[in-house]
N, C-alpha and C positions, 0 to 999 in steps of 0.2 A: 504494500500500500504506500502511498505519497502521501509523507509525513513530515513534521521538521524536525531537525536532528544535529546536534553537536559536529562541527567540523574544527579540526585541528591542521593548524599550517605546522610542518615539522620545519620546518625554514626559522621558524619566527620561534617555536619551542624549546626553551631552556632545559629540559626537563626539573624544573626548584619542585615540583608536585604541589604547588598551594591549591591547585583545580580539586587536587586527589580528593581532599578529606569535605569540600566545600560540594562534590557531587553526593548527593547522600542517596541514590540510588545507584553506588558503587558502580556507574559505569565508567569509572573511567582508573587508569592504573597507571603509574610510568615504570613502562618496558625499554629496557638501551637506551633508558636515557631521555627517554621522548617520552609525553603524556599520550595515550592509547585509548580508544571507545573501546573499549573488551567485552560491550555487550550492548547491542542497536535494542533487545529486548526491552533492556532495563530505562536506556535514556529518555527522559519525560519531554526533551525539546525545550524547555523554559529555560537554561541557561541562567541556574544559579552560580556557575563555577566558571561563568565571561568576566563578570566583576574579580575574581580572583587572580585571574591571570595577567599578572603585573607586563606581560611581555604584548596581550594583545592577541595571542595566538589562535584564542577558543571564535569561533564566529558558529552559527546557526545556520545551517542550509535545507531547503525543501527537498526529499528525496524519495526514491524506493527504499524500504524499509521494514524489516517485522515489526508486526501492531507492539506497540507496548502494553504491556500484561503486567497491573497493579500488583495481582496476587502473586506473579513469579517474585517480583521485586521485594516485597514483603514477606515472601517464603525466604530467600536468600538473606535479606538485613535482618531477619534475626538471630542469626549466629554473631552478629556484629555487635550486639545488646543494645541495652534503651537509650542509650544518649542520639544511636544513628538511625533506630527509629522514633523517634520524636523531633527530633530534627528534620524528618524525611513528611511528616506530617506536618509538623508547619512550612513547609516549602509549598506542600500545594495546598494547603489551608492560604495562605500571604497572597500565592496567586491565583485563587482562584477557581482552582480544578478540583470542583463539588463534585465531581464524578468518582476523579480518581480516589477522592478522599475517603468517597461511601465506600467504594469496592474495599480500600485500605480497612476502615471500620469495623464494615462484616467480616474481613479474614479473618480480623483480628479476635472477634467476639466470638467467632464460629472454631477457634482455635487459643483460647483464652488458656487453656492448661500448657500449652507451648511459650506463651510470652513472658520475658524476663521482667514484667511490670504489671499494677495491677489493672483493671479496666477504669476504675477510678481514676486512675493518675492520667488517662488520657484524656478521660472530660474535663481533669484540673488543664491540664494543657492546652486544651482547645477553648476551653469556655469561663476557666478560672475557677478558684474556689468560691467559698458565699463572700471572703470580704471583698474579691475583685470584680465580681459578677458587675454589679452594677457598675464599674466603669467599662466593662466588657460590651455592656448592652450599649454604650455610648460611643462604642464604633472600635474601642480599642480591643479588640479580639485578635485584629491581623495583628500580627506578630512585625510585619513590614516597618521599618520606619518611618517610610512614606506614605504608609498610608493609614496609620494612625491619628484617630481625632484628636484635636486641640481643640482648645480656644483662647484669643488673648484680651488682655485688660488691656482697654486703648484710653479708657478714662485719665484724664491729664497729659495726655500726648498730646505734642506741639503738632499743629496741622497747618499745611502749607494753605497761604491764603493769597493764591497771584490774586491781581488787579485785573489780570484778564486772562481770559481760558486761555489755555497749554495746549498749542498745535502739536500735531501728529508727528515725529519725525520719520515716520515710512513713507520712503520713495519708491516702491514696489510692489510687486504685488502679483504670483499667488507668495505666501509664505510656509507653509506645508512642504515639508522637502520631499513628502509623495508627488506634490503636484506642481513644486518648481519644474522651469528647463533649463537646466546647466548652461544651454546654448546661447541664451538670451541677452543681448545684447550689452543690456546693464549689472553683468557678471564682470564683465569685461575688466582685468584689472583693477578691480570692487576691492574694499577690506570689507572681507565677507563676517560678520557676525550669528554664529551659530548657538541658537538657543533654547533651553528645557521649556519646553510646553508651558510648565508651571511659572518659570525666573518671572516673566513681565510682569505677573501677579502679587509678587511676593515683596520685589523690590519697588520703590515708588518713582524712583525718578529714573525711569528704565530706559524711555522714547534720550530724554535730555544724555543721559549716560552711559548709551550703550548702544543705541540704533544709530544716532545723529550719525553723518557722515558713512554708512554701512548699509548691503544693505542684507536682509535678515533673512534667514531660515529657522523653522522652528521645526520644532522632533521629540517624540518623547522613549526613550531608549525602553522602558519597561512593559507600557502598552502597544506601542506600534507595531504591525509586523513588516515582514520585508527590510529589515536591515541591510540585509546582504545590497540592496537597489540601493541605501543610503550611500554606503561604502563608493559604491559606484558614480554614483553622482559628485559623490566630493571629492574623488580623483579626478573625475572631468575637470570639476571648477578649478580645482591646482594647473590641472596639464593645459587644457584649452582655454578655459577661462582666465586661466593667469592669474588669477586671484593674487592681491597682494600681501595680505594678511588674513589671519582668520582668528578671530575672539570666540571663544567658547564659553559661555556664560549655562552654569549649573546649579542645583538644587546642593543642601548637604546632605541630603540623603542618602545612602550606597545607591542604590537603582540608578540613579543620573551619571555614576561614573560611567555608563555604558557608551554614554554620547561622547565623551572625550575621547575613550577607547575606539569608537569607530574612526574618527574624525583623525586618530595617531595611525591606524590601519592604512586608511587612504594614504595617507600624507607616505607611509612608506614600501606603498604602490605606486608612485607615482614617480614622472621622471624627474620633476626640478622640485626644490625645497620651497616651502616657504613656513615664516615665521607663524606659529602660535601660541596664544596667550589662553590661560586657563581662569575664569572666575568661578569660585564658590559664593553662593549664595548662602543665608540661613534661612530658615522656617519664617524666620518672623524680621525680614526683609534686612539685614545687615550682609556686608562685604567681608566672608571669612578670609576669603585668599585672593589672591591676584599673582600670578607665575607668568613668568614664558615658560612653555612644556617644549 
């Protein structure tokens, strides 16, 4: 079946194994050196173990593939014991995969004398105990950082009071890097600003500090699919488009590094260099970092 599924560049792979332990459906191993899928069964395709790969190496591609099989995967991580199956539960608890999770559930329940934990201790994990419950119900269940509820105290915060409305600083337009054309004329030697879905929201003076003079792509590394087309695109804008610079403005949540990582992929596919600068954002709109990467 056409699945997606973990691809490893052995060019770009160090073998350090940080992927190893961050796949928690053990599919992946380092064999000679290199990091290895040792089982298309077992990989979920979510691509917990791209943010770990300090070198870049891990990408996601659509392919032929054996269906993945919850219960194999769950049959196997329990020789592993409870930390790598409960780990393996909130990964697709945080993303999402209600499917996988029931099937994970009923094995587990339908084979409760096999498991090195009690059934208890997995509704503490999923749902909290009675003193977390209620903030559980208030959205903080996923375990994701990103996407964990808040909320802030803005009472006493100085608010900007122009004299007169704050024009747009976007010169373009689509900004969706699905629905950009690399080819477009006002790529052309652009300091291209590429940014988390989330940044313009989070930061206030985003248009004034970050678009002005740019012009902008947005992406969100955790929900979008078709990475791999991103990758693509932003080697074009390096190679053809000539891009002059490229700003990377992100979230501090793990999930956003993914956008940086693509954006270092491209950069070292492509044939000429050029300069990039890395911003972290926080939750609650300040400037953590600012680098050239």
């Amino acid at each position: 079946m056409l699945r997606e599924i973990v691809k490893i560049d052995e060019e770009l792979c160090n073998g350090c194994g940080q992927c190893v332990p961050n796949c928690h459906e053990g599919a992946l191993q380092i064999i000679d050196g290199k990091a290895r899928l040792v089982s298309e069964l077992m990989c979920d395709g979510l691509g917990a173990c791209i943010g770990h790969c300090p070198e870049g190496a891990i990408t996601i591609e659509k392919r032929e593939a054996d269906e993945y099989d919850e219960e194999v995967v769950i049959a196997q991580m329990i020789k592993s014991g409870k930390a790598t199956v409960f780990a393996h539960l909130k990964h697709l608890q945080e993303h999402g995969e209600t499917g996988y999770l029931n099937q994970a559930l009923n094995y587990i329940k339908a084979n409760r004398e096999r498991m090195p934990f009690q059934i208890r201790e997995v509704h503490e994990l999923l749902h909290g105990n009675k003193e977390q419950r209620h903030e559980h119900q208030e959205g903080a269940g996923c375990g994701c950082a990103g996407s964990a509820s808040k909320t802030f105290n803005v009472a006493g915060m100085k608010m900007a009071t122009p004299e007169t409305e704050i024009p747009s600083a976007l010169t373009q337009w689509p900004v969706q890097m699905h629905l950009i054309n690399p080819a477009a004329s006002y790529f052309q030697g652009a300091d291209l600003l590429v940014a988390a879905d989330c940044a313009g929201f989070a930061y206030g003076n985003f248009h004034n500090d970050f678009i002005k003079g740019k012009k902008l792509v947005i992406a969100c590394p955790k929900l979008d699919h078709g990475k791999d087309i991103y990758i693509q695109k932003l080697t074009h804008l390096i190679d053809n488009a000539r891009v002059n610079t490229i700003t990377v403005v992100i979230m501090e949540v793990p999930c956003c590094g993914g956008l940086s990582q693509m954006i270092q992929i491209a950069a070292q596919s492509a044939s000429r260099k050029v300069p990039i600068k890395e911003v972290v954002i926080s939750i609650r709109g300040d400037v953590l970092s600012e680098e050239w990467i």
